[in-house]
Phi, psi and omega in degrees: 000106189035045211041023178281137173295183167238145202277294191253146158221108181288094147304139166023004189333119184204153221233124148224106184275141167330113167252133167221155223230166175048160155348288208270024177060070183253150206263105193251358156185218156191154191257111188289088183294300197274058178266086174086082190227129177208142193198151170221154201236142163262144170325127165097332186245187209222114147233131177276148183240106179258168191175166177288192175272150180071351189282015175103357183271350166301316200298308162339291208293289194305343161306293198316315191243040167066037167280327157247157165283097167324149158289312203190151185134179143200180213226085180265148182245108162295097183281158187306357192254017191081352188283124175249146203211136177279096177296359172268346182270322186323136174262173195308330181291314209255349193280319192257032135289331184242353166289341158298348178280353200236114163262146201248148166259114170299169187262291213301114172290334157297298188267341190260030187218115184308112171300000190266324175302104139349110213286331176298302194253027158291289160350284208288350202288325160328308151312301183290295193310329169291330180049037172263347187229175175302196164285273171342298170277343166299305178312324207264314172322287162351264188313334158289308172299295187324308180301308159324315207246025160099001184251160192285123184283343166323318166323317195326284190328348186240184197256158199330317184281340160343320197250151187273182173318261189329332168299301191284326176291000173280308179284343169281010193263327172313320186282315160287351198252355186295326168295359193078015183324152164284321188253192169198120189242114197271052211303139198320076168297023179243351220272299212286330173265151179290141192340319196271346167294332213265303184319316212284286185287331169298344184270294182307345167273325164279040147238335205262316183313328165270333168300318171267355204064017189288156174241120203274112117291136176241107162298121184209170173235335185280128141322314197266017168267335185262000000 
């Protein structure tokens, strides 16, 4: 596809979480979220994955980047060194050596961001859990994200409720972006903001795609946001 490599490749991917009845959880059926899903995503471009509401696409996306446990399926991932790996396969050691190439954008701007939490370390927690860089460079990372995406680095310091909508998705986007990911899965970062908001962070995601190279799943139910 116009020499682009291919980044992500979805098989069959399927979701069926359990209902179960009585005292002892006995397992009486399932609600099929995912079914038998297959798609492919190229370096550098943005596909979108549209649907009503309820129809399984938040779940796809926490399939993908292992927030949930796939049923069945698989998720091959190109890593920047050409190696390709089934992420659904992954043990625990290699998932979180390759989970910074793949972040998630949250819907709720609210609800995905710890109100206990520092604007700072929100940002940085990514970082420290990778434990690859310092004191120093994580300060330096931080500020560096804050700048991209538009927030006052004066701001760090304060916590969450502090911020309009649109502020706090500046900052779950910051937080995704702290690892340097390739891809990005965008579960309808717009759908939770206000109108006059919403253009405002779409504009800021085709300026950080171009600036960064980055690569979209865009999860949406609106058609005209994607």
């Amino acid at each position: 596809m116009n020499g682009r490599r291919l980044l992500l490749d979805v098989k069959g991917l399927t979701k069926h979480f359990p209902v179960t009845e009585g005292f002892w959880k006995r397992i009486t059926g399932h609600v099929r979220a995912v079914d038998d899903v297959w798609f492919q995503i190229f370096e550098g471009e943005t596909l979108g994955l549209v649907g009503e509401s309820g129809c399984g696409k938040t779940t796809l996306g926490r399939c993908i980047v292992r927030g949930i446990p796939a049923t069945s399926g698989a998720v091959r991932y190109r890593g920047i060194d050409g190696q390709e790996v089934d992420f659904l396969k992954l043990d625990a050691r290699e998932l979180r050596r390759r989970r910074t190439d793949i972040q998630m954008i949250f819907q709720d701007p609210h609800s995905s961001l710890d109100p206990r939490m520092t604007v700072y370390d929100i940002i940085a927690e990514p970082l420290r859990v990778n434990g690859s860089r310092g004191s120093v460079e994580i300060d330096e990372r931080v500020k560096h994200l804050a700048g991209i995406v538009s927030l006052n680095i004066s701001h760090l310091m304060r916590y969450p409720h502090a911020f309009s909508g649109g502020q706090r998705q500046r900052i779950g986007i910051a937080r995704a972006l702290a690892t340097n990911p390739r891809l990005v899965v965008a579960d309808e970062p717009v759908s939770a903001l206000d109108v006059s908001v919403r253009a405002q962070v779409l504009n800021l995601l085709e300026a950080l795609q171009k600036e960064l190279g980055l690569t979209y799943l865009f999860v949406s139910h609106d058609l005209s946001v994607v």
